[in-house]
Each structure stands twice: as structure tokens, then as C-alpha cells.
C-alpha positions in Angstrom: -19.8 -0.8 -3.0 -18.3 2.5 -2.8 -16.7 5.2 -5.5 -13.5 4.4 -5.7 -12.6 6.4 -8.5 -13.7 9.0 -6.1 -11.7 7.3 -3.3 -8.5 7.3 -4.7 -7.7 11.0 -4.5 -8.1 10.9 -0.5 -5.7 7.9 -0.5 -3.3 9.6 -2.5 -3.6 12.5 0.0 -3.1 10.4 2.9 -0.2 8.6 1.7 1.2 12.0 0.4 0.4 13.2 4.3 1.8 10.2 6.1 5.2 10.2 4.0 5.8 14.0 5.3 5.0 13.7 8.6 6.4 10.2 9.6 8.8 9.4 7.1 8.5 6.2 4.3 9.2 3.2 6.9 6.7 4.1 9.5 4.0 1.6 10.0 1.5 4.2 9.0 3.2 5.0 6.4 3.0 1.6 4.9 -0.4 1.5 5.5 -1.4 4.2 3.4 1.2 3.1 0.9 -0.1 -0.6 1.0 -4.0 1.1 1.2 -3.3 3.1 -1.9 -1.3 0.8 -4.2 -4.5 -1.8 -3.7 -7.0 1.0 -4.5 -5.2 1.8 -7.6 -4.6 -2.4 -8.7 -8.3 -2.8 -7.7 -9.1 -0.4 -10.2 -6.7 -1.5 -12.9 -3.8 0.4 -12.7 -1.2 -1.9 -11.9 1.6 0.2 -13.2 0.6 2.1 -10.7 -0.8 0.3 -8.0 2.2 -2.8 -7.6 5.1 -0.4 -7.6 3.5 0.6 -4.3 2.8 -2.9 -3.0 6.5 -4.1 -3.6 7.4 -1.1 -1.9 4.6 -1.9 1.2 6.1 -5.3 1.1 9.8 -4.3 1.4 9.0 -2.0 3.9 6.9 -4.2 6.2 9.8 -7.0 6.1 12.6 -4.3 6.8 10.5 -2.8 9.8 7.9 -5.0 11.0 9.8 -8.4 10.5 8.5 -11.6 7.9 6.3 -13.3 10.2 4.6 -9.9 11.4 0.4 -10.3 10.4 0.5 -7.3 8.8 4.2 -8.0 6.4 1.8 -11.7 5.2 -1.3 -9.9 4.6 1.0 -7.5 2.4 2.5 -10.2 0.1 -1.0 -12.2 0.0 -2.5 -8.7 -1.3 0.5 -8.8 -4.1 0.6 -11.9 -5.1 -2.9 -11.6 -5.9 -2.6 -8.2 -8.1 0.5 -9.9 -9.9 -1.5 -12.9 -10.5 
């Protein structure tokens, strides 16, 4: 596939980017925290990575709701990295 060493840097930049301009709970907000938390566990770093998945989780339920596509998709990606 791709470099995702080399990938995880724009990640962090668009999370970074996202958090200042829409705030933590916005939907694209999560997404680029849910994106980089998976980059990060997908190469390892799961000190790093499932912080940000819990968080993507918590935030999805809060705003989105538990049955939203997007909230299940989240806890299937964590329960994976945690398993």
C-alpha cells in the first residue's frame, strides 16, 4: 500500500486543523480524530493511537447518537485495535 509513516504527519495536521476551526465534537472533527488514532494503532502505537479512538467513540455517541453508521463503525475499528 501506501507510506504511512509518511502519512501520519498530514493526519496529525488535519486533526490539529479541524480541532481549531470546528471545535472537538464536530463530525469532522471526529473524523480526523477517529482517521488519526487508526493510522497511529495501524502502525503500532496504541498508546497513542486508542486514546484517540475512545475519544472518537465518545464523541460520536454524544453527538451522532449509538445507532448512527458512523458511531458502529467507530467501536468496530476499537475493538479491533484493543483486541
Amino acid at each position: 500500500m501506501g507510506d504511512k509513516e509518511g502519512a501520519l504527519p498530514l493526519y496529525e495536521e488535519d486533526l490539529r486543523l479541524s480541532r481549531r476551526t470546528h471545535g472537538s465534537e464536530h463530525p469532522e472533527t471526529l473524523e480526523a480524530t477517529y482517521n488519526c488514532g487508526n493510522m497511529y494503532c495501524d502502525l503500532g502505537r496504541y498508546g497513542e493511537g486508542l486514546p484517540l479512538l475512545r475519544k472518537c467513540v465518545a464523541g460520536r455517541r454524544k453527538v451522532l447518537g449509538e445507532g448512527d453508521p458512523d458511531t458502529q463503525h467507530a467501536i468496530r475499528a476499537l475493538a479491533q485495535h484493543e483486541a
